[in-house]
Every structure is written in structure tokens, then in C-alpha cells.
N, CA, C and O atoms as a GROMACS GRO file, in nm:
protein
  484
    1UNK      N    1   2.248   0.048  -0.766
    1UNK     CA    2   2.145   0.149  -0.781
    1UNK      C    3   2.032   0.090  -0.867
    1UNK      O    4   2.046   0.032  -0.975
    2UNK      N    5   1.905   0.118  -0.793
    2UNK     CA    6   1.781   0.044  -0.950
    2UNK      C    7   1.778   0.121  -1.032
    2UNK      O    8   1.832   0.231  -1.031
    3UNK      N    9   1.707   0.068  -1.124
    3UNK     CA   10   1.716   0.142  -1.223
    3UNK      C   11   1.594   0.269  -1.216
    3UNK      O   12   1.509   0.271  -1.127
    4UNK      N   13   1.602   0.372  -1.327
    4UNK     CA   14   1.554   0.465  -1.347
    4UNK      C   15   1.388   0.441  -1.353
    4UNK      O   16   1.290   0.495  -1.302
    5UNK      N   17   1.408   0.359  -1.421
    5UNK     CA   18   1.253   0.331  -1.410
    5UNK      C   19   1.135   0.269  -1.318
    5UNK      O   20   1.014   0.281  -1.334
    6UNK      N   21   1.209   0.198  -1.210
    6UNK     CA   22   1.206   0.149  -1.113
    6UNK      C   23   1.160   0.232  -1.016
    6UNK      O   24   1.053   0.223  -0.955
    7UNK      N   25   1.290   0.358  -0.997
    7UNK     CA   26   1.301   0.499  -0.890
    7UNK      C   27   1.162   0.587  -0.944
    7UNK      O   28   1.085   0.644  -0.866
    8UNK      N   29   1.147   0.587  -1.090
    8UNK     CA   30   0.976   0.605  -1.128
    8UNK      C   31   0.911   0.567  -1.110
    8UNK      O   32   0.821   0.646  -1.080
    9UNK      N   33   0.872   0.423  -1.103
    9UNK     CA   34   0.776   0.382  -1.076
    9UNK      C   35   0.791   0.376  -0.867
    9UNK      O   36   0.706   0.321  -0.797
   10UNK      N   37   0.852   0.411  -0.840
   10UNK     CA   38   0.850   0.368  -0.664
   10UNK      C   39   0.806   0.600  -0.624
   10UNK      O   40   0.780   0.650  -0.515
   11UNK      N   41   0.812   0.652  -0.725
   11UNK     CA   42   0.774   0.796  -0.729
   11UNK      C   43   0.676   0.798  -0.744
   11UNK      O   44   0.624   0.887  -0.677
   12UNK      N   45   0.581   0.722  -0.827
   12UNK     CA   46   0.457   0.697  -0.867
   12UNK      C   47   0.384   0.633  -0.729
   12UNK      O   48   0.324   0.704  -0.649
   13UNK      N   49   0.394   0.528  -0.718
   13UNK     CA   50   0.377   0.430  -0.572
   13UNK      C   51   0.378   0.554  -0.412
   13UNK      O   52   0.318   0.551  -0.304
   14UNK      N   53   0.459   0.632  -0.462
   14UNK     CA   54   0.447   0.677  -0.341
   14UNK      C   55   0.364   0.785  -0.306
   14UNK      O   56   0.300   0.802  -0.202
   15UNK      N   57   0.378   0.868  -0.428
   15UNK     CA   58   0.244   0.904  -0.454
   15UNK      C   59   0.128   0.906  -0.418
   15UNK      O   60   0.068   0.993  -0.355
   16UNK      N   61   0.082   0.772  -0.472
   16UNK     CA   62  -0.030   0.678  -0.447
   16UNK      C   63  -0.102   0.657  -0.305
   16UNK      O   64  -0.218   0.652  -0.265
   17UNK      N   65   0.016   0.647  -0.254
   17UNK     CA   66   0.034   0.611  -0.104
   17UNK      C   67   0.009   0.709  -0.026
   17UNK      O   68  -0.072   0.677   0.062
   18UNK      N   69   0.052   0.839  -0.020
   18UNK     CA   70   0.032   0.977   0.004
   18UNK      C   71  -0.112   0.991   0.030
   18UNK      O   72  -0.170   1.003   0.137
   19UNK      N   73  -0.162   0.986  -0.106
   19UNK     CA   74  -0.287   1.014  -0.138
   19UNK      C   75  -0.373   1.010  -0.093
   19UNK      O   76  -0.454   1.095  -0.055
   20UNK      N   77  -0.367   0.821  -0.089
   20UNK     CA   78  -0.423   0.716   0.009
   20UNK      C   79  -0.424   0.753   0.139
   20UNK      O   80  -0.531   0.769   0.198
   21UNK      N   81  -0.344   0.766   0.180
   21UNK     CA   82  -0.324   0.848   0.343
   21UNK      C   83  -0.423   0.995   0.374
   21UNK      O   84  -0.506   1.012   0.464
   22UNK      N   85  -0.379   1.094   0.261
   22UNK     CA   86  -0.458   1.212   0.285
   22UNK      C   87  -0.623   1.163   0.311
   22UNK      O   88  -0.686   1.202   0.410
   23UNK      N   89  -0.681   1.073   0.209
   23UNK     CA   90  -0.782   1.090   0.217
   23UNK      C   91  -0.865   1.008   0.340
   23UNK      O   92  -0.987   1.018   0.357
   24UNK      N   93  -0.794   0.941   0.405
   24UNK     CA   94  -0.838   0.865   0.544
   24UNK      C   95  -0.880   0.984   0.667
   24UNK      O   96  -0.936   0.970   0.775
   25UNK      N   97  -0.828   1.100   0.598
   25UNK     CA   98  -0.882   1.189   0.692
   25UNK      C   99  -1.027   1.184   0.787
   25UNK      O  100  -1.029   1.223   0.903
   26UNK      N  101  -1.134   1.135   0.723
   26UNK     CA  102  -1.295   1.126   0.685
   26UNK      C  103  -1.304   1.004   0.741
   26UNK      O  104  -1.417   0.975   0.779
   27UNK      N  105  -1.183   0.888   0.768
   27UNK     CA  106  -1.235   0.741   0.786
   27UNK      C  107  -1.286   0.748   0.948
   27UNK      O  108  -1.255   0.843   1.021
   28UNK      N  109  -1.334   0.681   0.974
   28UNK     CA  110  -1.390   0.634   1.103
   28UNK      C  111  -1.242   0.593   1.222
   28UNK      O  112  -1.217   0.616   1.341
   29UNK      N  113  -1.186   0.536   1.130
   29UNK     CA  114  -1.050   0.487   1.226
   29UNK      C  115  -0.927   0.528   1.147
   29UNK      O  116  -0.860   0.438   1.098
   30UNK      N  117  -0.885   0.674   1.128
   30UNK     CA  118  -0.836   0.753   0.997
   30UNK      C  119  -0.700   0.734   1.077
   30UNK      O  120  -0.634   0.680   0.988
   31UNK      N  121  -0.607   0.743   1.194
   31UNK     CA  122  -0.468   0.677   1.240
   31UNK      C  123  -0.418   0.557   1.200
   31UNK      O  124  -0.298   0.554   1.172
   32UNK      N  125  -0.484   0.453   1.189
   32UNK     CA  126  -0.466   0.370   1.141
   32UNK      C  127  -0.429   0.318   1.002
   32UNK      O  128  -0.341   0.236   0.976
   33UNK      N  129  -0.498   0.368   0.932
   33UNK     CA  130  -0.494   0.366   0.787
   33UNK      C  131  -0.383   0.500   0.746
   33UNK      O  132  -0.345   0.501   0.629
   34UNK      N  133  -0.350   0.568   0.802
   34UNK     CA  134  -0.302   0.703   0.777
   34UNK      C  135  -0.155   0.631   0.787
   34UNK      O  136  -0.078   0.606   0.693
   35UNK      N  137  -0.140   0.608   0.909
   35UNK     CA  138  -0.022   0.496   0.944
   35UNK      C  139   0.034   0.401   0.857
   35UNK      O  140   0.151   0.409   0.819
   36UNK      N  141  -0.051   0.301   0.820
   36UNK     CA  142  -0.006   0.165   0.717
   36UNK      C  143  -0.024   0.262   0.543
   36UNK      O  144  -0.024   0.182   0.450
   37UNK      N  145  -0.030   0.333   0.521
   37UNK     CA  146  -0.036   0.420   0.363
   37UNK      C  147   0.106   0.471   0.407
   37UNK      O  148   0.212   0.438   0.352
   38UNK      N  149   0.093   0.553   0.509
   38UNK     CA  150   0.194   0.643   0.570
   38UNK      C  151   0.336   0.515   0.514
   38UNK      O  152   0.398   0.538   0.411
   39UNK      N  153   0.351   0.452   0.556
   39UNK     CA  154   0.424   0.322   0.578
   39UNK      C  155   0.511   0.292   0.482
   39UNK      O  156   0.633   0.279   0.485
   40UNK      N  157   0.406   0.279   0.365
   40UNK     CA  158   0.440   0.210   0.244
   40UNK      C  159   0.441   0.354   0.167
   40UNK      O  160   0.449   0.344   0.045
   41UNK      N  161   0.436   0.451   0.207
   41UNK     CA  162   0.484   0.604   0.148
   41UNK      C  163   0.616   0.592   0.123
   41UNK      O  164   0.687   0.581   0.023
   42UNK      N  165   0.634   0.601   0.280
   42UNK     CA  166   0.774   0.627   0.324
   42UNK      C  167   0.870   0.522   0.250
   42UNK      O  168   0.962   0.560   0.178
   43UNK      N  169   0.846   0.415   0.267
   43UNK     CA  170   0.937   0.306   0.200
   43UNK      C  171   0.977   0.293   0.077
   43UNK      O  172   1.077   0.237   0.031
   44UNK      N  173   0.820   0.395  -0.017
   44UNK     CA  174   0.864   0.420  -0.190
   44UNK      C  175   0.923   0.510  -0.195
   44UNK      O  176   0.970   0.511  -0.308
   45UNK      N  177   0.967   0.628  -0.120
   45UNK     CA  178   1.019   0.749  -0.111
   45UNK      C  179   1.150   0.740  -0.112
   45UNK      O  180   1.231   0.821  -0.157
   46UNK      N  181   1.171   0.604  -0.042
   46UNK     CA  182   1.318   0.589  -0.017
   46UNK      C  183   1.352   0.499  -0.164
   46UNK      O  184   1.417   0.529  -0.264
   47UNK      N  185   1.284   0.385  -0.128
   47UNK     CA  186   1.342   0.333  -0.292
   47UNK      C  187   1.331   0.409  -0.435
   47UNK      O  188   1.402   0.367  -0.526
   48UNK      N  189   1.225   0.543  -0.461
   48UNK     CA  190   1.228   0.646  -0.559
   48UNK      C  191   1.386   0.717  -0.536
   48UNK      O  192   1.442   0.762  -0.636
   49UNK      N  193   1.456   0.726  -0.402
   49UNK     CA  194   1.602   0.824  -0.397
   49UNK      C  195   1.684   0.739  -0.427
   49UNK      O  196   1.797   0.786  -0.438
   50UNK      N  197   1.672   0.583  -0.454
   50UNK     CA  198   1.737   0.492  -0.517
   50UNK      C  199   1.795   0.373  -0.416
   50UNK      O  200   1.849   0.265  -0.442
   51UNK      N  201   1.759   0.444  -0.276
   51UNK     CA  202   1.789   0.309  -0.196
   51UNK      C  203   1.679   0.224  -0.161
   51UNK      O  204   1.564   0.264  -0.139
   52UNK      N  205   1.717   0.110  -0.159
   52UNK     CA  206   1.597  -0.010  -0.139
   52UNK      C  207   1.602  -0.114  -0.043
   52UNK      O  208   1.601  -0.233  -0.073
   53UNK      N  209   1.607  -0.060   0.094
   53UNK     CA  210   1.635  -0.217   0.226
   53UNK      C  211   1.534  -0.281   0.211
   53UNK      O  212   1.414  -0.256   0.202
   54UNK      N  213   1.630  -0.409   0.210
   54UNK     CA  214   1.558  -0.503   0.204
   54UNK      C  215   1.458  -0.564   0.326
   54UNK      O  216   1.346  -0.607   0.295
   55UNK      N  217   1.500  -0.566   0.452
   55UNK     CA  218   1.423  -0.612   0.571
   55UNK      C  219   1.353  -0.512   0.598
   55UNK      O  220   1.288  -0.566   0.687
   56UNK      N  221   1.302  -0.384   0.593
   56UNK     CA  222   1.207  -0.265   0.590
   56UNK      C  223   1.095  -0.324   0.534
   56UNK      O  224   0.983  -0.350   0.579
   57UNK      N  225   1.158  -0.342   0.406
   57UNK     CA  226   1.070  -0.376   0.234
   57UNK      C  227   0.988  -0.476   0.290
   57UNK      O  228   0.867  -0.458   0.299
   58UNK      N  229   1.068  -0.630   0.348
   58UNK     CA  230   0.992  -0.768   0.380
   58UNK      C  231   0.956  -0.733   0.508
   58UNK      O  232   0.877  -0.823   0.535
   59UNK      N  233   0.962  -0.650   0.625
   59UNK     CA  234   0.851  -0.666   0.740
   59UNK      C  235   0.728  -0.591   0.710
   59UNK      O  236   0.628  -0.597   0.780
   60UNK      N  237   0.742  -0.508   0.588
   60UNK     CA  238   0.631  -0.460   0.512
   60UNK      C  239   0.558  -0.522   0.444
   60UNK      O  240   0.440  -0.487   0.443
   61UNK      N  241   0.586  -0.599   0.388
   61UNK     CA  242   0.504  -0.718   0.295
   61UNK      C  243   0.423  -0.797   0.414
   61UNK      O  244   0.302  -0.796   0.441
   62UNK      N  245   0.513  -0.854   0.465
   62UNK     CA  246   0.461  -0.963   0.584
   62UNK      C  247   0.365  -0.855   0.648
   62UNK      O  248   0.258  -0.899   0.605
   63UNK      N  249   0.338  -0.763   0.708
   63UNK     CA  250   0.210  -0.681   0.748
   63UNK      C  251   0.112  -0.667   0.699
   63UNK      O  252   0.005  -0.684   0.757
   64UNK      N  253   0.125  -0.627   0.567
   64UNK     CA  254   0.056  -0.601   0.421
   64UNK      C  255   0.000  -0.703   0.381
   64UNK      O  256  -0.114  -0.683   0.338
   65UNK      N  257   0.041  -0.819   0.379
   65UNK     CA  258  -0.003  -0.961   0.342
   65UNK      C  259  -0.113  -1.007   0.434
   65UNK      O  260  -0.230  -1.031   0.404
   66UNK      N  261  -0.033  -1.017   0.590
   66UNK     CA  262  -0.133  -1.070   0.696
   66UNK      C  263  -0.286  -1.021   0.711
   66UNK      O  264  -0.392  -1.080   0.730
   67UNK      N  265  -0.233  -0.827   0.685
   67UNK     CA  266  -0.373  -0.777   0.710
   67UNK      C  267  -0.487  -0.837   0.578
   67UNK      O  268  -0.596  -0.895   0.578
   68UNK      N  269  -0.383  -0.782   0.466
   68UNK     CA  270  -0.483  -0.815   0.359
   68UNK      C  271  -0.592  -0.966   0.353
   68UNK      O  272  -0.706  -0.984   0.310
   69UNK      N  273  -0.512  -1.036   0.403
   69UNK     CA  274  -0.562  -1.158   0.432
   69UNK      C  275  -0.666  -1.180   0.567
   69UNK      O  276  -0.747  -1.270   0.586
   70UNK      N  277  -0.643  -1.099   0.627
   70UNK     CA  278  -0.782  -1.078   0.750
   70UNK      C  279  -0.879  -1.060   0.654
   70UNK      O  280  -0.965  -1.146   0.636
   71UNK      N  281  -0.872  -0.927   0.570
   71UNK     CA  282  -0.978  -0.895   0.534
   71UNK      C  283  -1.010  -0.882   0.429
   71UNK      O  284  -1.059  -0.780   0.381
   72UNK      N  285  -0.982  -1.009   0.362
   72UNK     CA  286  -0.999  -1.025   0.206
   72UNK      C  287  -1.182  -1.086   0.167
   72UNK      O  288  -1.250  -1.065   0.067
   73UNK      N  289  -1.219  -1.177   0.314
   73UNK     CA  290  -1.298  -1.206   0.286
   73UNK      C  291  -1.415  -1.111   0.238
   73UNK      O  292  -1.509  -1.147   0.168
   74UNK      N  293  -1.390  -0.960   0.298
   74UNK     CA  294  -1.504  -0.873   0.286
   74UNK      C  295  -1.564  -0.807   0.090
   74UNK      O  296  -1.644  -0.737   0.028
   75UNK      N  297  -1.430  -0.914   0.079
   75UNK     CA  298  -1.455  -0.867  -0.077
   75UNK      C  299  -1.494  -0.981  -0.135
   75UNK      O  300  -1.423  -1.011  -0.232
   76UNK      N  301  -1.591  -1.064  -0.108
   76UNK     CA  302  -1.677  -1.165  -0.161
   76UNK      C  303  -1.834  -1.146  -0.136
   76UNK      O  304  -1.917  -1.230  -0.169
   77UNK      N  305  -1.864  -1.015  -0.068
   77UNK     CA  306  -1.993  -0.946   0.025
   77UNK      C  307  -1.985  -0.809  -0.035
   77UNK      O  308  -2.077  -0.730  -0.011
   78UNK      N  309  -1.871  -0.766  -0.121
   78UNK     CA  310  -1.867  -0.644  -0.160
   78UNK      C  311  -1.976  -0.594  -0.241
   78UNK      O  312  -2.023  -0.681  -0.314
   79UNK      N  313  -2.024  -0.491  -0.249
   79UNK     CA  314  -2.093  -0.397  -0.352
   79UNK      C  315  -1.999  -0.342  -0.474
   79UNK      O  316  -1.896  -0.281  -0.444
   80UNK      N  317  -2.032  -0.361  -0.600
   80UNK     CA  318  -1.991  -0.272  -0.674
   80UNK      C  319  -1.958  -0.162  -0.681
   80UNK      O  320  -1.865  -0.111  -0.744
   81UNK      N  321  -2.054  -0.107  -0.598
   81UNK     CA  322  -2.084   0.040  -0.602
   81UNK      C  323  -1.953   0.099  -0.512
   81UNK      O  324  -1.940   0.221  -0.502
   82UNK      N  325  -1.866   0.016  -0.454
   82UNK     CA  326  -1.786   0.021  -0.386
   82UNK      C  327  -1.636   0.058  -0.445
   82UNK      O  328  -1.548   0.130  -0.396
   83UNK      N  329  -1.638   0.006  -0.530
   83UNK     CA  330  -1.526   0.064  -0.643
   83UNK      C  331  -1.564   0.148  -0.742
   83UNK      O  332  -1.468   0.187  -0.808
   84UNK      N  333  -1.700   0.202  -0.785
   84UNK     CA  334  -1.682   0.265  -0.892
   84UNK      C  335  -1.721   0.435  -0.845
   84UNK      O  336  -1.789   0.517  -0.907
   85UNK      N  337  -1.654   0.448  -0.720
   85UNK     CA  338  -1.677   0.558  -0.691
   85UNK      C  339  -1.611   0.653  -0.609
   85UNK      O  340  -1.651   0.653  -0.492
   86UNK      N  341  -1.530   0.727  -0.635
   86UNK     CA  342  -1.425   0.774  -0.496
   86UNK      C  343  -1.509   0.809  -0.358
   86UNK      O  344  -1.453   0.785  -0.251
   87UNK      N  345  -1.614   0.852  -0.357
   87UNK     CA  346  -1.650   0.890  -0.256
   87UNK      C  347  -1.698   0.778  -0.180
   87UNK      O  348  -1.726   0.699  -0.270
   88UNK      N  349  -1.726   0.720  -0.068
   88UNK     CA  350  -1.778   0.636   0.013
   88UNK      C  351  -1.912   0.650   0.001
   88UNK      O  352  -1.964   0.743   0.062
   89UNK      N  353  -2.003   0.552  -0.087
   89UNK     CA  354  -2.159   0.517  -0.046
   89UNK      C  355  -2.206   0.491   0.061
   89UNK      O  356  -2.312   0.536   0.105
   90UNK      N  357  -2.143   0.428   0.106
   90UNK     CA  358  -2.186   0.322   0.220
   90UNK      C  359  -2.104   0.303   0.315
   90UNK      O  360  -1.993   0.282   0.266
   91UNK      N  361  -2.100   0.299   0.476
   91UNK     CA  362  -2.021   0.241   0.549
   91UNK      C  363  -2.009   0.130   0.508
   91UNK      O  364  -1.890   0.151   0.534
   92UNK      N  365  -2.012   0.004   0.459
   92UNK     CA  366  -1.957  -0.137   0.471
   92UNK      C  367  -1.909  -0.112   0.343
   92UNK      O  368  -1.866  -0.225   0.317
   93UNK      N  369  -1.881  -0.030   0.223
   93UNK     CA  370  -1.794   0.000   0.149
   93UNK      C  371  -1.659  -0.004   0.206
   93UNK      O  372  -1.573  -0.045   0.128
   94UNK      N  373  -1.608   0.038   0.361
   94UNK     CA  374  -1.493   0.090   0.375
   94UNK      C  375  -1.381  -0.044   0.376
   94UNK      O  376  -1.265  -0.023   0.342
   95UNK      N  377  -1.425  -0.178   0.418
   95UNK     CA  378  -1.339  -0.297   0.459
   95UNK      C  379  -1.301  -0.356   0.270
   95UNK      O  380  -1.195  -0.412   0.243
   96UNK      N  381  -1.417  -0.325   0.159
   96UNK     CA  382  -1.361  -0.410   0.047
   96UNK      C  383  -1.210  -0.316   0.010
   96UNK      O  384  -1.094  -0.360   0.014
   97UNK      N  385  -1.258  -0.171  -0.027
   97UNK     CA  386  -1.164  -0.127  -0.031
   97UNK      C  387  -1.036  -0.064  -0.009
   97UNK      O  388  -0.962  -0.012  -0.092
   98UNK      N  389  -1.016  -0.082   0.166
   98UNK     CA  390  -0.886  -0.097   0.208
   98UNK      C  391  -0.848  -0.242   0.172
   98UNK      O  392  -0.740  -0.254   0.115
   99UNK      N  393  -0.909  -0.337   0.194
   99UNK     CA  394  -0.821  -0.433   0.120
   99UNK      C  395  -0.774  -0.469  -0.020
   99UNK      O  396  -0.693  -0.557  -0.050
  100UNK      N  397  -0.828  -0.402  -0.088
  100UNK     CA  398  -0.744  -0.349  -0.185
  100UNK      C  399  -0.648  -0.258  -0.195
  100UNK      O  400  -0.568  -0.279  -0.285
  101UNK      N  401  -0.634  -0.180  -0.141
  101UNK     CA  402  -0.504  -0.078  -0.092
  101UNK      C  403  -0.422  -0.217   0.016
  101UNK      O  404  -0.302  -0.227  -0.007
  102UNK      N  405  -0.453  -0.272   0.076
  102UNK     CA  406  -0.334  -0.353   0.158
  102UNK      C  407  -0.283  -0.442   0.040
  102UNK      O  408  -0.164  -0.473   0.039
  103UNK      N  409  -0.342  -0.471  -0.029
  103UNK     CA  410  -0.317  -0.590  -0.160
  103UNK      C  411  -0.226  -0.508  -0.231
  103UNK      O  412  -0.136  -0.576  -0.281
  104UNK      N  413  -0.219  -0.400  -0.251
  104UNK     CA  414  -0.106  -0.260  -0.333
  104UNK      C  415  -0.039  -0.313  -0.241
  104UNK      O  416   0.013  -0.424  -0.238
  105UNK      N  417  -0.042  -0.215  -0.148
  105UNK     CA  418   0.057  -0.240  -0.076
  105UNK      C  419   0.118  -0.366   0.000
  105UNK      O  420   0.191  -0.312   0.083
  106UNK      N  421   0.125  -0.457   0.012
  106UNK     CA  422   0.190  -0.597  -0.043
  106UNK      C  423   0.293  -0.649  -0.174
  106UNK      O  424   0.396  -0.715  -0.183
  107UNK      N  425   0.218  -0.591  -0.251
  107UNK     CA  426   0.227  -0.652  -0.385
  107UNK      C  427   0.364  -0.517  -0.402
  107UNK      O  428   0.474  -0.552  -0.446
  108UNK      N  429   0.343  -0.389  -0.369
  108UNK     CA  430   0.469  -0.350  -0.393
  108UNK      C  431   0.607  -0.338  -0.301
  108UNK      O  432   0.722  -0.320  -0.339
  109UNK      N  433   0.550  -0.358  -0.152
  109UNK     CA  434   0.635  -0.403  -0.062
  109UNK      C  435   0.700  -0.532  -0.123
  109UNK      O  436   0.823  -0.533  -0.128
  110UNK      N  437   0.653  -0.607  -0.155
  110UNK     CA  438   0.715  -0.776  -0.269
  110UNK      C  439   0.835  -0.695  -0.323
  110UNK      O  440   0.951  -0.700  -0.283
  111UNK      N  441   0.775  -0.606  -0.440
  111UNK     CA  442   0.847  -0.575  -0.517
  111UNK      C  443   0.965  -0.504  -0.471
  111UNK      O  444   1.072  -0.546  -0.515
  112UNK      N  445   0.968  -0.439  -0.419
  112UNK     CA  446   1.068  -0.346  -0.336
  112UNK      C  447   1.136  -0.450  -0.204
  112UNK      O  448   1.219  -0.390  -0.137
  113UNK      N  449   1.116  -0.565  -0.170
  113UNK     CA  450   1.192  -0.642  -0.107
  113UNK      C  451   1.308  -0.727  -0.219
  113UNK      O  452   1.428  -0.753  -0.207
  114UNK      N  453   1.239  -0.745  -0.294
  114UNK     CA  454   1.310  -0.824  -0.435
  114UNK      C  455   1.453  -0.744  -0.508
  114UNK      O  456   1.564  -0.784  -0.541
  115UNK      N  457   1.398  -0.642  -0.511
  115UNK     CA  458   1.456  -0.509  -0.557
  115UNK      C  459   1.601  -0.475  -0.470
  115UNK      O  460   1.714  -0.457  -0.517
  116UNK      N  461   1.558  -0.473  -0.323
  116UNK     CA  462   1.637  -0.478  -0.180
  116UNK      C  463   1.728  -0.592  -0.163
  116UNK      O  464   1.844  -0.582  -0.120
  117UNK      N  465   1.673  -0.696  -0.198
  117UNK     CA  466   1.765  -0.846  -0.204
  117UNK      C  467   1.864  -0.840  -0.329
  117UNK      O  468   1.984  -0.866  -0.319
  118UNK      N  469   1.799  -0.800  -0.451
  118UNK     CA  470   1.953  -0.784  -0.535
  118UNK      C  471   2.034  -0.704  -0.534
  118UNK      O  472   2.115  -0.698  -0.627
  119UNK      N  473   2.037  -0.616  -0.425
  119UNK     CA  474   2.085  -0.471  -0.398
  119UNK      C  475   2.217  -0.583  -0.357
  119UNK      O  476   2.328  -0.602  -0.407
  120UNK      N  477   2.145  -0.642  -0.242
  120UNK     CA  478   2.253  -0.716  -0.101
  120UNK      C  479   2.370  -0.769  -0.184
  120UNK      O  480   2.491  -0.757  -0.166
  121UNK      N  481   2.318  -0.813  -0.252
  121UNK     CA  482   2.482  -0.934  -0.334
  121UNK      C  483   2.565  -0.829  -0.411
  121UNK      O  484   2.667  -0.863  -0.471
   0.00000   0.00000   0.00000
């Protein structure tokens, strides 16, 4: 079982993720993104009830990773104004900061594969 704080922090994460999802409502291509949040919802939801698979966790990362990495470049062209604001300024705001949400989500798919692998032994 992980630990308590762990199942908190993957309550928190999922959260997050939720959130992230609700608000794609408004996006231009809002299934998509609704989907991959949706994704990494579901997967903290489960590791918050204390279970953590591991091959779920890593074909999640590996998605999370690939995309993020399509579109990482768009965050070298980014606007500021792009993060310091919940609401969308700008259409070409929308590519820096989903890749920052795929970079979350990566980075805690990692974590929750890691988590899943010491489960196994």
C-alpha cells in the first residue's frame, strides 16, 4: 500500500487533472484534451484509493512524454502573457500551455509508474 501521503498527494493530482479537463470545455479541440487530463485523472484516482499499476502508469508517461515533446518547442515562441493568466489572451497561447499540463502529466505518470514498480516486488 503507498503511503498516506502519496494517496494525498495522487488526491491532489487528480484534482488538478479534473480541473484541467473541465476547463477545455472553451478549447477549440476540447475531446482531446478532455481525454489526455481525463487520463491522468483517472490514473490519480486510482493511485489516491491506494492502488498503483504499474503498466497503466508507464503507457501513460510514454504518451505524456512523446506529446510533450512534439510540442515543447512552442514554448521557446511563448508569450508571457500566456502563463500569467487563467483566461486565454490569445489563440497561440493555447500550444505553450498544454505543454505544460503534458509535462505534469508525465512527470506524475513517472511518479506513479515508480510507485507501481515497487508495488510489483
Amino acid at each position: 500500500m503507498p503511503s498516506r501521503g502519496f494517496r494525498i498527494g495522487a488526491g491532489v493530482m487528480c484534482a488538478l487533472f479534473v480541473a484541467s479537463a473541465v476547463v477545455q470545455w472553451n478549447d477549440p479541440d476540447p475531446l482531446v484534451w478532455i481525454g489526455l487530463y481525463g487520463l491522468a485523472a483517472v490514473l490519480a484516482a486510482v493511485a489516491a484509493s491506494g492502488r498503483v499499476p504499474f503498466v497503466p502508469n508507464l503507457a501513460a508517461f510514454v504518451l505524456f512524454t512523446i506529446l510533450t515533446a512534439l510540442w515543447i518547442p512552442s514554448l521557446a515562441t511563448a508569450r508571457p502573457e500566456a502563463f500569467t493568466s487563467i483566461q486565454m489572451q490569445a489563440s497561440r497561447d493555447e500550444e505553450p500551455r498544454e505543454t505544460v499540463g503534458l509535462a505534469l502529466a508525465a512527470i506524475w505518470s513517472l511518479v506513479q509508474s515508480r510507485v507501481g514498480w515497487s508495488q510489483r516486488r
